[in-house]
NUPAMI-284501 format. One line per 4 residues: number of its first residue (from 1); their letters; for each residue x, y, z of C-alpha. Coordinates in pm, whole numbers. Layout:
N
NUM	A	X/Y/Z | ...
This chain:
376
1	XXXX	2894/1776/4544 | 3131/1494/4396 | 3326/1600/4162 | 3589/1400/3933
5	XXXX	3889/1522/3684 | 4045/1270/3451 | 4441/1326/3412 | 4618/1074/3147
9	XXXX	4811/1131/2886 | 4680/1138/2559 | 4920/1049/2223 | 4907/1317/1953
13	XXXX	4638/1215/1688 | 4529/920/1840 | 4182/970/1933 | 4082/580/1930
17	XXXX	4363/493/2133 | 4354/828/2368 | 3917/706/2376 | 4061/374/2508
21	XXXX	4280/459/2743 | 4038/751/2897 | 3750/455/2927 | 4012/228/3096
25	XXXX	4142/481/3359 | 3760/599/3432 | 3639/194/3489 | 3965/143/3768
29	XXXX	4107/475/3835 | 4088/608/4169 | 4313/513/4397 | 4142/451/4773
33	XXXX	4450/502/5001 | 4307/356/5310 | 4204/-6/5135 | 4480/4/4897
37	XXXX	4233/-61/4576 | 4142/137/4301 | 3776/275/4220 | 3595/300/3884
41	XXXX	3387/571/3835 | 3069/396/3877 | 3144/343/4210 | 3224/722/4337
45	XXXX	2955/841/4120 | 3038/1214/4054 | 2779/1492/3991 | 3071/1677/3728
49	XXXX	3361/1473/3573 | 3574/1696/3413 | 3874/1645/3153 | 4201/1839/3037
53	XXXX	4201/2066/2709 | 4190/1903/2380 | 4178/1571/2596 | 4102/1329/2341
57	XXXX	4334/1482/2023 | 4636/1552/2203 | 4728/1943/2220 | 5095/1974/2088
61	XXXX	4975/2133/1751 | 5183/2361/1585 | 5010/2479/1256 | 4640/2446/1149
65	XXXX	4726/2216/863 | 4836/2005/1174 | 4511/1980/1346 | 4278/2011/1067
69	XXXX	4240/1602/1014 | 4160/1640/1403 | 3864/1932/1385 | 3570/1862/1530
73	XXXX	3198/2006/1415 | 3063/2201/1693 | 2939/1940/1947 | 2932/1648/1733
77	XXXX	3280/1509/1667 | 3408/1232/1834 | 3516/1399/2136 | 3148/1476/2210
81	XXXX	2988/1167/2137 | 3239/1011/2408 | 3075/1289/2635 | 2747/1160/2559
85	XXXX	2813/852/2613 | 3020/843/2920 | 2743/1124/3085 | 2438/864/3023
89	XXXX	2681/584/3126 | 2763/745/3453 | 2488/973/3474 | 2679/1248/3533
93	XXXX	2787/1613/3407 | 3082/1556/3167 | 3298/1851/3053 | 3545/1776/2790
97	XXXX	3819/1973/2597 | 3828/1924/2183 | 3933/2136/1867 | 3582/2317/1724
101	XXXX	3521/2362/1380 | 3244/2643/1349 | 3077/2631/1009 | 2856/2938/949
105	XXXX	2682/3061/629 | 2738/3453/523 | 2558/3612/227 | 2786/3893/99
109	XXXX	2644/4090/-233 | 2354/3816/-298 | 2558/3529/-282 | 2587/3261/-20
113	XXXX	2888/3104/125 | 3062/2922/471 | 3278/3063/664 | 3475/2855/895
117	XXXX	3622/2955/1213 | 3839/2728/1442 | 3838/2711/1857 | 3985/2568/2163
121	XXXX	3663/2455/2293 | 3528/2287/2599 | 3242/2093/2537 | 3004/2083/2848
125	XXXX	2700/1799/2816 | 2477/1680/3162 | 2310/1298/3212 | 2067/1289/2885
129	XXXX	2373/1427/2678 | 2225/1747/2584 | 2489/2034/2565 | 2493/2272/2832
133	XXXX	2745/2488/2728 | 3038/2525/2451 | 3264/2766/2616 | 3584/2854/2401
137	XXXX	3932/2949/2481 | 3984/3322/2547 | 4321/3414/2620 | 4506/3207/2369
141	XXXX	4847/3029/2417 | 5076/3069/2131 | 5046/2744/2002 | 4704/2800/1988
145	XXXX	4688/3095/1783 | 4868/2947/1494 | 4494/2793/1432 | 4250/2907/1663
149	XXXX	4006/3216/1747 | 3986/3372/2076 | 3644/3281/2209 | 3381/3537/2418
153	XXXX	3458/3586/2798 | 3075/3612/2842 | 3045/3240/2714 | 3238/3152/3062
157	XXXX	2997/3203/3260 | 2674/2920/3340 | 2411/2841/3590 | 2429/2412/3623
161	XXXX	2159/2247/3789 | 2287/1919/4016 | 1960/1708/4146 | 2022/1641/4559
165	XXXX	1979/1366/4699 | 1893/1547/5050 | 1631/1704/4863 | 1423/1492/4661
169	XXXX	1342/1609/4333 | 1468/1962/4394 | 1743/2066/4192 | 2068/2315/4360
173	XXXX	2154/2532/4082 | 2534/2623/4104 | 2707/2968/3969 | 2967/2809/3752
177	XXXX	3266/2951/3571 | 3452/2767/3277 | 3795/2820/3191 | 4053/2689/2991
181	XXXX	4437/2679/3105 | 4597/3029/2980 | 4256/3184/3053 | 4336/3241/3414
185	XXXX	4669/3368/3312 | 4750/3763/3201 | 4584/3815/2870 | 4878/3761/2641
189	XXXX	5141/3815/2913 | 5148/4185/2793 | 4855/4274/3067 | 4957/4343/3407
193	XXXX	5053/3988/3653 | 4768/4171/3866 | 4498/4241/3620 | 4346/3944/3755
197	XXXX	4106/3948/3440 | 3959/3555/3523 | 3939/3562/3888 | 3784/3902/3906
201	XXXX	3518/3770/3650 | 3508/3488/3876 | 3379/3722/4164 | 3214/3978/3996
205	XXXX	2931/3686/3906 | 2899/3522/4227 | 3069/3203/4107 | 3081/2919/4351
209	XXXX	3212/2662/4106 | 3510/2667/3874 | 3647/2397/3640 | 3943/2468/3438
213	XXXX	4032/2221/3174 | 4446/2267/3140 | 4722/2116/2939 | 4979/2321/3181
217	XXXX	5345/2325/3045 | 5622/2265/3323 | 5967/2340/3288 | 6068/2024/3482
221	XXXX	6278/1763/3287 | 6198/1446/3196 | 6404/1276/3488 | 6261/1551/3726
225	XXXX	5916/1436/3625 | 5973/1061/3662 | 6156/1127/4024 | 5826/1336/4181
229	XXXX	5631/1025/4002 | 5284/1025/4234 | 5391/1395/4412 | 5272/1744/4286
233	XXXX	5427/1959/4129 | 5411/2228/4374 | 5574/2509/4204 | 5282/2449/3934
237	XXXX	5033/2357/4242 | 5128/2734/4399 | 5118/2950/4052 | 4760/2858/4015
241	XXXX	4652/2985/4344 | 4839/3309/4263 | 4639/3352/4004 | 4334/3380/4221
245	XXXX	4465/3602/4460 | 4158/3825/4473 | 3940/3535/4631 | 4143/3576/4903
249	XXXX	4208/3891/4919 | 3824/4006/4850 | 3473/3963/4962 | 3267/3670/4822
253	XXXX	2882/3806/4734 | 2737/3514/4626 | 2453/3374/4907 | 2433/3028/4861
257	XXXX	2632/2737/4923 | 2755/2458/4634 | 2616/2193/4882 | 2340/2399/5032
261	XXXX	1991/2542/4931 | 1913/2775/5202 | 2106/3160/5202 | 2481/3182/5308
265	XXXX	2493/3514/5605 | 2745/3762/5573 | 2920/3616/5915 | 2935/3259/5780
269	XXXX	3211/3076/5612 | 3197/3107/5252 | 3406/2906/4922 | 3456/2865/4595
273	XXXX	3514/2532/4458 | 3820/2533/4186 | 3878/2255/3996 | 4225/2211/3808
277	XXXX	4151/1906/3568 | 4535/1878/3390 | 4731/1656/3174 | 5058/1438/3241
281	XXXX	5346/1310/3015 | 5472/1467/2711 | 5445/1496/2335 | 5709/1522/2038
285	XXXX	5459/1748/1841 | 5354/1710/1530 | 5596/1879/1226 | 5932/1876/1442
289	XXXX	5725/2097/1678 | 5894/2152/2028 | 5864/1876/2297 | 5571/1976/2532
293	XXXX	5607/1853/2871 | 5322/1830/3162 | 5265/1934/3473 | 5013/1657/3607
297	XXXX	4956/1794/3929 | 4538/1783/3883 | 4363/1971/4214 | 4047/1985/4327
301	XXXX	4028/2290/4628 | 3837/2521/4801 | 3889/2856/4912 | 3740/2957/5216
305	XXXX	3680/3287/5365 | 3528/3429/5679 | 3489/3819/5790 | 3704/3828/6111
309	XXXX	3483/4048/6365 | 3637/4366/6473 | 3716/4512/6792 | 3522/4877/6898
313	XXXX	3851/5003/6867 | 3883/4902/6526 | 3638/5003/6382 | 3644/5293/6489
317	XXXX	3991/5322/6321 | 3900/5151/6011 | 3572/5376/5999 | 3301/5174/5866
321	XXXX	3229/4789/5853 | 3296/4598/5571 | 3444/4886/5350 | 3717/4824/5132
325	XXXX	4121/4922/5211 | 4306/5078/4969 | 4497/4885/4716 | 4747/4623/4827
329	XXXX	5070/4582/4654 | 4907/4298/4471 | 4686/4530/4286 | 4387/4430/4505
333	XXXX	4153/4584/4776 | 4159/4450/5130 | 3867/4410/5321 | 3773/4562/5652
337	XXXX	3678/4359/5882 | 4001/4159/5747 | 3921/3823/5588 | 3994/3487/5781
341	XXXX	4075/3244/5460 | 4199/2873/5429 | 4262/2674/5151 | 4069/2346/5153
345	XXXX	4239/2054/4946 | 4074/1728/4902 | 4256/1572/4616 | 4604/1652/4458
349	XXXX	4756/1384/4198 | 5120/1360/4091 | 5304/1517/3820 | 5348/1210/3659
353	XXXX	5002/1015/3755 | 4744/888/3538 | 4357/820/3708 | 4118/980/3904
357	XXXX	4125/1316/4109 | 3813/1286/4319 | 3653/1535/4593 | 3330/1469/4764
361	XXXX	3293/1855/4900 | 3063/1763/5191 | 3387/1522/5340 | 3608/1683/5542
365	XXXX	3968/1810/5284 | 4259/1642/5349 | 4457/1876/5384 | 4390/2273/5490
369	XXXX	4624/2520/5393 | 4662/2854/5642 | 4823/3173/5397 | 5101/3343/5558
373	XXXX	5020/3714/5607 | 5264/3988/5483 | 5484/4175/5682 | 5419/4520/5747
């Protein structure tokens, strides 16, 4: 699968300008290391392209009287007819971030009224432009609860069909999981660090794709920022793969692969694709708001897991095959045989970068990262 995330940085309120500048970065912005040019999208052709929360208004709102010129009918604003367009354009998935305005009527004692209701949403629409899925925000940030609802974890979840080339006119359907930015974090920061409540969902329905759309705070300065420039943020870079800690610490169910139609065995590799579509630079905020500063630092992974065969020795001391341990100080259950797990990376973008993150899954990553075990 080829999948694409869009990290700019979009100016507060400006949605013709932030439309611009996210058409300009998609027609030359992939940088191709080894010939030293940049790509358009047309050219790498993704099956997804994916872009950060509230991507086209800016995020920085403090109030809903600030974002209410910038509210968006469900799935027909302006942040969704760029979708549209750019998916038929491209011909390609398109999954964009954008402030919902949900208009319902009520009848309450024979009379009939609207009721609004207001959502960090994430607009998902596929080659024709039809919407596939509206997932909103669950675990809020506090800037968003000052105007938005907390949306329905059962909305996160979606079965996207990808046509293959390898295979004619059949389609691969893909497990996917949507997400956006404080979802994957403790609900509130009140619940434990290892509830785990977004990667556990993540397992629990077989998902072999996730795409987060993120406008992920660092606490770098401004000068810190500009001297990392084109390098991650790796502090940011290694909090998100905390929070998945149970794909590597349990077993993966689901039986197909994201670039495979036939059945995935028990003894063969297996991965889940995460895709970390951020934001760079900063904004003032609207209403002498606080400054909100980036991370960049846009990733697309995989990680990879394979049961490590045991010894007759061991299993006779571990009892049965493929049972779980007990609890880990982490909260979560080992698996016997242990699990053999790497961290595929095929594209990580600077704090500070504006363009392209691109990952054809069926290249070899460019880099593989091995997980140190712990002591004891």
């Amino acid at each position: 699968m080829k999948i694409a995330t869009l990290q700019f940085a979009p100016k507060l309120g400006d949605v013709e300008g932030n439309i611009r500048r996210a058409n300009e970065l998609l027609q030359h912005g992939k940088l191709i290391e080894s010939r030293g040019t940049a790509t358009g999208i047309d050219v790498l052709r993704p099956d997804i392209l994916v872009l950060p929360e509230l991507a086209l208004t800016g995020y920085n709102f403090p109030s809903l009287e600030a974002i209410k010129p910038y509210l968006e009918p469900t799935g027909t604003g302006p942040s969704a007819n760029w979708a549209r367009d750019v998916a038929k354009r491209y011909q390609c998935k398109v999954c964009v971030g954008y402030p919902e305005l949900e208009t319902a009527a009520t009848i309450s004692d024979g009379a009939s009224s609207e009721q609004e209701k207001c959502y960090n949403s994430l607009l998902v629409v596929d080659e024709t432009g039809e919407i596939l899925a509206n997932y909103r925000k669950t675990f809020l940030y506090y800037t968003d609860e000052t105007w938005a609802e907390e949306g329905d974890a059962a909305r996160s979840f979606q079965v996207l069909c990808f046509a293959s080339p390898d295979r004619g006119a059949t389609a691969s359907k893909v497990a996917t999981s949507f997400g956006i930015c404080m979802d994957i974090n403790p609900y509130q920061f009140k619940a434990p660090f290892t509830a785990w409540e977004f990667a556990n969902r993540v397992l629990d329905s077989k998902t072999q794709l996730v795409v987060l759309s993120m406008a992920w705070l660092t606490l770098l300065s401004r000068e810190e920022l500009d001297m990392l420039a084109d390098k991650p943020d790796l502090d940011t870079f290694n909090y998100w793969i905390q929070r998945f800690i149970p794909l590597i610490r349990r077993k993966m169910n689901h039986n197909s692969d994201i670039d495979g139609a036939g059945a995935v065995d028990s003894d063969q590799d297996k991965r889940i694709i995460l895709v970390f579509a951020n934001r760079a630079g900063e904004e003032e905020g609207a209403e002498g708001a606080n400054l909100a500063r980036y991370a960049g630092t846009s990733a697309i992974i995989a990680v990879n897991q394979r049961a490590q065969p045991l010894s007759s020795e061991e299993k006779a001391s571990a009892g049965a095959e493929n049972t779980p341990n007990g609890p880990a100080e982490d909260g979560t259950k080992e698996e016997t045989p242990p699990l053999d797990v790497k961290i595929h990376c095929w594209n990580l973008m600077g704090a500070a970068s504006e363009g392209i993150c691109f990952a054809d899954t069926q290249e070899d990553p460019r880099m593989i990262f091995e997980l140190v075990k712990r002591a004891g």
